[in-house]
VEXKEDREN-606405 format. One line per 3 residues: number of its first residue (from 1); their letters; for each residue x, y, z of C-alpha. Coordinates in Angstrom, 3 decimals, m for minus. Layout:
// residues N
NUM	a	X Y Z ~ ... $
This chain:
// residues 334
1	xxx	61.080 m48.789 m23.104 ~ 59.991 m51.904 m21.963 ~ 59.269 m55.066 m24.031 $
4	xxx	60.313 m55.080 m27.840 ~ 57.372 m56.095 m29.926 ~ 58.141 m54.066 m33.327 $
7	xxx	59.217 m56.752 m35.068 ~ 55.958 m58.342 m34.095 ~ 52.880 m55.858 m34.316 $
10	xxx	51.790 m55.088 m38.033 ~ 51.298 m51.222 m37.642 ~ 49.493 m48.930 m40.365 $
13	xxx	50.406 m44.919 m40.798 ~ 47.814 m42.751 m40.416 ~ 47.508 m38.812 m41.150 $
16	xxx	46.506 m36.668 m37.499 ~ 43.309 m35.664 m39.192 ~ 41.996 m39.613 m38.719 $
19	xxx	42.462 m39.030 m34.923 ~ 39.815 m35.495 m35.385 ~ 37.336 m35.296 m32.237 $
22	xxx	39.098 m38.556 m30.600 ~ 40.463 m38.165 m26.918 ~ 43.995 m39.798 m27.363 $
25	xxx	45.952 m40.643 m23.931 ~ 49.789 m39.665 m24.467 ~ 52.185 m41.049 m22.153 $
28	xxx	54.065 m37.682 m20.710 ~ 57.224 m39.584 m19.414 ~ 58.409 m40.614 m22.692 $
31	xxx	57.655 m37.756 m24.377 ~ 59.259 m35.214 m22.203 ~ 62.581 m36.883 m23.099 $
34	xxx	62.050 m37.588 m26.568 ~ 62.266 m33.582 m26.633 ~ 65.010 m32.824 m23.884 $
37	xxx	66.854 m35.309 m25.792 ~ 66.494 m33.809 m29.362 ~ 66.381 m29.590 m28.608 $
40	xxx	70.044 m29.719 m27.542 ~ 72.668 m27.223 m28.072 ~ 76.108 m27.402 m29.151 $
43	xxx	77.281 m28.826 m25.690 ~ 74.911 m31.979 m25.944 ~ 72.590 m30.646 m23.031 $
46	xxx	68.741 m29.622 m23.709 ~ 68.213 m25.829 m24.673 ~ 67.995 m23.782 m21.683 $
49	xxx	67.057 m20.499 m20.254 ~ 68.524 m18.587 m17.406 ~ 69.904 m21.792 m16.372 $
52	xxx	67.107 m23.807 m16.544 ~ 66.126 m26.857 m18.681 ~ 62.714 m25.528 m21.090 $
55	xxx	63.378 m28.120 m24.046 ~ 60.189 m30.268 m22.467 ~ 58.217 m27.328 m22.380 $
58	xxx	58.754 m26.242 m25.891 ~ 58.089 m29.479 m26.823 ~ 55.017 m30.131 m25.474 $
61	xxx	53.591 m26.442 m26.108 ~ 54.331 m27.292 m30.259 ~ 53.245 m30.736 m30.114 $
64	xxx	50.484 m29.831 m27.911 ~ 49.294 m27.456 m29.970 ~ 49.588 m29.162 m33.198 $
67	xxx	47.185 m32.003 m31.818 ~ 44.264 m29.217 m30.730 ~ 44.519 m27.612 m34.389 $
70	xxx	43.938 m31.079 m35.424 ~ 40.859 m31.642 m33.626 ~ 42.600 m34.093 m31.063 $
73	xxx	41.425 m33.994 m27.502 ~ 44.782 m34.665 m25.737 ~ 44.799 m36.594 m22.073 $
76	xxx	48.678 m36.543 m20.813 ~ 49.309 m38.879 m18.453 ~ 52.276 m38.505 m15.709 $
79	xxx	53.822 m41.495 m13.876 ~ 53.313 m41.971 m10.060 ~ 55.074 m44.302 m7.986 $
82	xxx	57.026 m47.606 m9.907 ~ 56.393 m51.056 m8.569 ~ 58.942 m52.697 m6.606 $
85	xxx	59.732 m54.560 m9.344 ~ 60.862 m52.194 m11.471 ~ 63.349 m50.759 m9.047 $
88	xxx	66.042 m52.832 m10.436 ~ 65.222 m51.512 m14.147 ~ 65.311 m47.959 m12.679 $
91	xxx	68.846 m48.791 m11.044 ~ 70.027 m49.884 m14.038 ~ 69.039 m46.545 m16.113 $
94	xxx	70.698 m44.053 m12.982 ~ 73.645 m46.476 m13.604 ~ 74.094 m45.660 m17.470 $
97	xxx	73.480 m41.971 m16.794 ~ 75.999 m41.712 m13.704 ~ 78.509 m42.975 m16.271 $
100	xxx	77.349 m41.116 m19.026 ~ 77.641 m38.125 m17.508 ~ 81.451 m38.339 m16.090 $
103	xxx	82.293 m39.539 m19.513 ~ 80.353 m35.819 m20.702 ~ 82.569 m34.040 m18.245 $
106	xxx	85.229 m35.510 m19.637 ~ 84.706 m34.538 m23.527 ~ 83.690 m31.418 m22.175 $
109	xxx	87.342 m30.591 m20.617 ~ 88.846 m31.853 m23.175 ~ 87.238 m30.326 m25.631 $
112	xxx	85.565 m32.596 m27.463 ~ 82.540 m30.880 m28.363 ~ 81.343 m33.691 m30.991 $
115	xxx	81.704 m36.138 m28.410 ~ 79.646 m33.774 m25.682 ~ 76.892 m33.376 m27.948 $
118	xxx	76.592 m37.235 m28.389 ~ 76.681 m37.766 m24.958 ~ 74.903 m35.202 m23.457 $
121	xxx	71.426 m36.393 m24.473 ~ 72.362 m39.736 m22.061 ~ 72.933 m37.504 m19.261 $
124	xxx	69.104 m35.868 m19.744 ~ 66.731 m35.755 m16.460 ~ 62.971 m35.049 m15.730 $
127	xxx	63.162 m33.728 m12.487 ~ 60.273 m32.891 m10.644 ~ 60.522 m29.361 m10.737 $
130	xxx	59.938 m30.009 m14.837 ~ 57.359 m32.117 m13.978 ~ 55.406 m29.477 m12.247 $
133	xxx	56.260 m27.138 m14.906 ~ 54.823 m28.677 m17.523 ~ 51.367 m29.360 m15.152 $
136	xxx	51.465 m25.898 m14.942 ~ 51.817 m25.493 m19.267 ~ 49.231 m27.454 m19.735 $
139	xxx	46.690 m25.794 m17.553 ~ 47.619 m22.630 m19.328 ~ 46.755 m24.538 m22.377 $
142	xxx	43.596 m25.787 m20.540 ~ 44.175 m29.268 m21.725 ~ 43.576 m32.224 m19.555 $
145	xxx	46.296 m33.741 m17.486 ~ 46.356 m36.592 m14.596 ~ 48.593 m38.660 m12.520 $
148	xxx	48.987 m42.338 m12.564 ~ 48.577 m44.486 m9.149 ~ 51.926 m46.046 m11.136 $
151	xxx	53.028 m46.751 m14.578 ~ 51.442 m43.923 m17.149 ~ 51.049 m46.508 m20.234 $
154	xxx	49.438 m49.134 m17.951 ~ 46.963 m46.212 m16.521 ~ 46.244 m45.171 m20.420 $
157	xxx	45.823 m48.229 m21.505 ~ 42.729 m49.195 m18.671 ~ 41.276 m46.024 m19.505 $
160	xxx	41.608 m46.706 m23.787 ~ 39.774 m50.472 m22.614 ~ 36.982 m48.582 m20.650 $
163	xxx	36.264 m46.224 m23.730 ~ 37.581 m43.522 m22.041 ~ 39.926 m42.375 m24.635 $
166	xxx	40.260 m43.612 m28.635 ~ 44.342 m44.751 m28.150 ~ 47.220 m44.043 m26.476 $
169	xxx	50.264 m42.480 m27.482 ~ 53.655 m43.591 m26.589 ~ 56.485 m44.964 m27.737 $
172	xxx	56.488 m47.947 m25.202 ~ 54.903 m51.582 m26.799 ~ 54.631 m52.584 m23.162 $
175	xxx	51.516 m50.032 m23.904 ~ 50.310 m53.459 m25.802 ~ 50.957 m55.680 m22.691 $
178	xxx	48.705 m53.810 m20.702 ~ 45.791 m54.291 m23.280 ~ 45.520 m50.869 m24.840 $
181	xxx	42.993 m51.910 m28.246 ~ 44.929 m48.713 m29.876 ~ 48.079 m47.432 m29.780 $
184	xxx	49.589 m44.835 m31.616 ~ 53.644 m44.605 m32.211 ~ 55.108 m41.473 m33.389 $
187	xxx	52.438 m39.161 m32.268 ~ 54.000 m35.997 m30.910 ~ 56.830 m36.503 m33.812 $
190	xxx	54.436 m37.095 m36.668 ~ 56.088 m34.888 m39.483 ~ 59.617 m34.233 m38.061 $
193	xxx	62.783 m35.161 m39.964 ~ 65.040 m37.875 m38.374 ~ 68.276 m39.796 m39.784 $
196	xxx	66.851 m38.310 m43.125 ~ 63.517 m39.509 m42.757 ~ 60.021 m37.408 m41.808 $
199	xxx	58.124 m39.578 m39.435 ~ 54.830 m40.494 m39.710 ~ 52.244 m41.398 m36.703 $
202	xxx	51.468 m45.019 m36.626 ~ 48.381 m47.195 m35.471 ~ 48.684 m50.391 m33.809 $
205	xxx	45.642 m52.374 m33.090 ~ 45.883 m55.265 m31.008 ~ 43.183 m57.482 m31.671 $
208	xxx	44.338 m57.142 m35.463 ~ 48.189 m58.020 m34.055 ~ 47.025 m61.284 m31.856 $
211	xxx	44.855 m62.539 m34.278 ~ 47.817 m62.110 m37.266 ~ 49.902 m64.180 m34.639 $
214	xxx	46.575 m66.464 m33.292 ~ 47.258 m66.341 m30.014 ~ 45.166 m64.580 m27.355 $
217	xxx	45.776 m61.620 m24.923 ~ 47.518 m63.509 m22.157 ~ 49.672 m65.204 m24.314 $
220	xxx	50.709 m61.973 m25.514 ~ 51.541 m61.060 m21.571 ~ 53.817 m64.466 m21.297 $
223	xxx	55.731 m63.713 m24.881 ~ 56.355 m60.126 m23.123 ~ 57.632 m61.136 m19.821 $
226	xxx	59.507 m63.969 m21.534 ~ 61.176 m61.041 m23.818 ~ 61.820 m59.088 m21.371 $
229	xxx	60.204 m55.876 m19.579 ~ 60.528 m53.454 m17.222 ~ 59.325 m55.997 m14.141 $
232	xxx	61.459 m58.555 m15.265 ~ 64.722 m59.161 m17.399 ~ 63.265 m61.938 m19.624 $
235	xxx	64.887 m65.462 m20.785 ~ 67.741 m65.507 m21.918 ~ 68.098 m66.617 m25.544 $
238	xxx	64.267 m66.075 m25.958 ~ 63.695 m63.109 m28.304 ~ 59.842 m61.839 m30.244 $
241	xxx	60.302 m64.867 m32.880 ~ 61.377 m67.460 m30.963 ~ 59.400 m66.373 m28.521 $
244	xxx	55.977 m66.521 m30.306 ~ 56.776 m69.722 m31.899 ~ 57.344 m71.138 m28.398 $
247	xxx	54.142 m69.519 m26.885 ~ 52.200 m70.761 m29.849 ~ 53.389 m74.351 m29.432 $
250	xxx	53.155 m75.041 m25.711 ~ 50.256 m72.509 m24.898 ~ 52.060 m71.152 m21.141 $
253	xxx	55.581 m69.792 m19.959 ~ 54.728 m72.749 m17.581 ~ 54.547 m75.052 m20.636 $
256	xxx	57.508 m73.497 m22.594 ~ 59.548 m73.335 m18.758 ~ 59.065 m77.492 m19.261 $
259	xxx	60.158 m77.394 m22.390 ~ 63.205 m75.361 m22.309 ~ 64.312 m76.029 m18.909 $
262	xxx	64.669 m72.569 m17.549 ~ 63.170 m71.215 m13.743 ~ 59.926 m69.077 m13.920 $
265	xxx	59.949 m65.786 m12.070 ~ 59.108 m66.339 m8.196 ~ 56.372 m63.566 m8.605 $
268	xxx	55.063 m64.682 m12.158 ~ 51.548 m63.891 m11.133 ~ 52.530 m61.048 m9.805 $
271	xxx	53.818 m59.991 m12.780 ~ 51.384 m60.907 m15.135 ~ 48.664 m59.224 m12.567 $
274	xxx	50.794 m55.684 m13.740 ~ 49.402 m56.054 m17.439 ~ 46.419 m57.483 m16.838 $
277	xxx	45.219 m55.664 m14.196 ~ 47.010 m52.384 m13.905 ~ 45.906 m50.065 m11.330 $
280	xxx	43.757 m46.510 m12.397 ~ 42.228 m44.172 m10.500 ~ 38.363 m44.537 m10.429 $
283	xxx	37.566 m40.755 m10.906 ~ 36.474 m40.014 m14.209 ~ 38.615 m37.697 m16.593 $
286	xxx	38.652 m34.077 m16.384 ~ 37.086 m31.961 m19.409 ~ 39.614 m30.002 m21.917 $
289	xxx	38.825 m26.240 m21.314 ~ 39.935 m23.247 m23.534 ~ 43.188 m21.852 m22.909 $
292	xxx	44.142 m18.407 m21.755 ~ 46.003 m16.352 m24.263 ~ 47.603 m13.954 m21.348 $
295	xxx	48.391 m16.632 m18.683 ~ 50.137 m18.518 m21.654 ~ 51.763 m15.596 m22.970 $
298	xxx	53.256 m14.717 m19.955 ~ 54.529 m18.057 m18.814 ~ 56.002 m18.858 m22.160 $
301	xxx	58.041 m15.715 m22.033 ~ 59.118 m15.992 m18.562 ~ 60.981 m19.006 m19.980 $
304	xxx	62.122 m17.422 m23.147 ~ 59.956 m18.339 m26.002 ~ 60.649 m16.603 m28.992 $
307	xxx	57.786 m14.531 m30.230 ~ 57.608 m16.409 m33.402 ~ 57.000 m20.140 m31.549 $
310	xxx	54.157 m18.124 m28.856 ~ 52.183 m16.210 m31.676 ~ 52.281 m20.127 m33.506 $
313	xxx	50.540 m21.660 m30.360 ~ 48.278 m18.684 m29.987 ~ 47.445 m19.062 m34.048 $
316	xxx	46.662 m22.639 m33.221 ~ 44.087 m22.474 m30.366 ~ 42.285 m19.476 m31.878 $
319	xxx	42.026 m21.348 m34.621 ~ 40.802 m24.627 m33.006 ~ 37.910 m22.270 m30.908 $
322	xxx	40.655 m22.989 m27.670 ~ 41.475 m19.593 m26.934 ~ 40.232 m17.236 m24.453 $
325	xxx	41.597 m13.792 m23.595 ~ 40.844 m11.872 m20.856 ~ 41.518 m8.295 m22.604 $
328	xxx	39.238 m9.269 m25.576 ~ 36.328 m11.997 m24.609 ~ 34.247 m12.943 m27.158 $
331	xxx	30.721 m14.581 m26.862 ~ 31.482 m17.982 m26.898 ~ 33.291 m17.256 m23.325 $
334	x	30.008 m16.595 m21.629 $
């Protein structure tokens, strides 16, 4: 999840139908375990069929969907290869999940079914075989999809500062570090219930954020790394308020180093380079096309979609003008 900023960044909710003819980046990563995660059965592990994981894929065809009938242009953008740097962050997370999942096993021979279904979300993978599976969704949805050179968030966020999308969606405020002017929290949860509350989408604008703090964009970057992120574990003792009180007073991590007395990453620049200069492909975005009814049909029920959750989707598109069907064209498909 990167670096904590929520205590820091003055967010404002907004309804979908404010984000109506906008492209909107969403951050696919993130998202794809916020639903394996939640659509879980009674063992803990996401809902499957014949064996195989489809939680993600519901997921994204209901949130998916949802955004189209609001008039949002969705862009999902996958991950590509992590930075060197963030190897040791990765380690870290197949750690946790090693352990979680003997301690899953455990509960599970045991019999301690409360304890599996707590645990069995920690144990959750994307694999790649789920990775091309949902490609594959969303091209039967005809929505626009595209790989990152490396981090997703960092490849939205370039595109959302070249005007190439409105905001990006994900739940990760390094999203902020990498200079995205919008992002949106809450996005492809807007309207579900969780520990008794209904979420609501939220906007976060960071030029209104730095100048509530007055400091400037690479300021922000050194109160980040200093936090801590995904390239690097941050100070110790140095959390977002004493963190932005020591950025504001000496200016630099250089400065506040000085100050406090601790050693500055060997690779500093190198880090800071990440954020500020994140690498995106140059090619231009592909266009959103209509989706087609039989080709999503059929894929949804290979994986055993309920009739009810398809003939939603379908509702959706044909009511958005999204929906093509090669047993019944209309005009608009010629």
């Amino acid at each position: 999840m990167g670096c904590n900023l929520r205590d820091l960044a003055p967010s404002q909710p907004i309804d979908l139908s404010e984000l109506k003819g906008e492209k909107v980046a969403v951050d696919v990563f993130l998202n794809a375990y916020q639903f394996i995660t939640s659509l879980t059965g009674q063992d803990g592990k996401p809902l499957s069929y014949n064996g195989k994981p489809v939680a993600h894929l519901m997921g994204f065809l209901d949130r998916a969907t949802i955004m189209i009938e609001e008039g949002i242009d969705p862009v999902f953008v996958f991950d590509g290869k992590p930075h060197q740097l963030k190897m040791e962050t990765l380690g870290s997370r197949k750690e946790r999940k090693i352990n979680a999942i003997s301690k899953w096993e455990e509960a599970i021979e045991s019999g301690d079914m409360a304890a599996a279904k707590k645990l069995g979300p920690q144990t959750a993978e994307y694999t790649r075989e789920m990775v091309a599976e949902t490609k594959e969704l969303f091209d039967c949805l005809g929505v626009t999809w595209i790989e990152a050179p490396m981090e997703a968030e960092g490849a939205a966020a370039v595109r959302c500062r070249n005007s190439e999308v409105f905001a990006v969606a994900s739940q990760d405020w390094d999203t902020l570090l990498y200079g995205a002017p919008v992002m949106i929290r809450n996005l492809t949860s807007h309207g579900t219930r969780k520990f008794g509350r209904v979420l609501q989408a939220e906007k976060i604008v960071l030029q209104d954020m730095l100048e509530m703090h007055d400091i400037n964009y690479q300021q922000l970057v050194d109160l980040g790394i200093m936090i801590g992120t995904d390239f690097h574990e941050g100070i110790k003792g140095i959390g977002p308020k004493t963190g932005l009180k020591l950025i504001k007073k000496h200016g630099t991590m250089e400065n506040v180093s000085l100050e406090k007395g601790f050693d500055l990453p060997e690779n500093l620049k190198e880090i800071r380079e990440l954020f500020t200069n994140h690498p995106v492909n140059s090619h231009p975005l592909p266009k959103s096309s209509k989706s087609n009814e039989e080709k999503l049909t059929e894929f949804a029920k290979s994986r055993g979609f309920s009739e009810k959750r398809i003939s939603r989707a379908i509702n959706r598109l044909a009511n958005s003008n999204r929906l093509k069907s090669e047993s019944q064209p209309t005009l608009f498909d010629f």
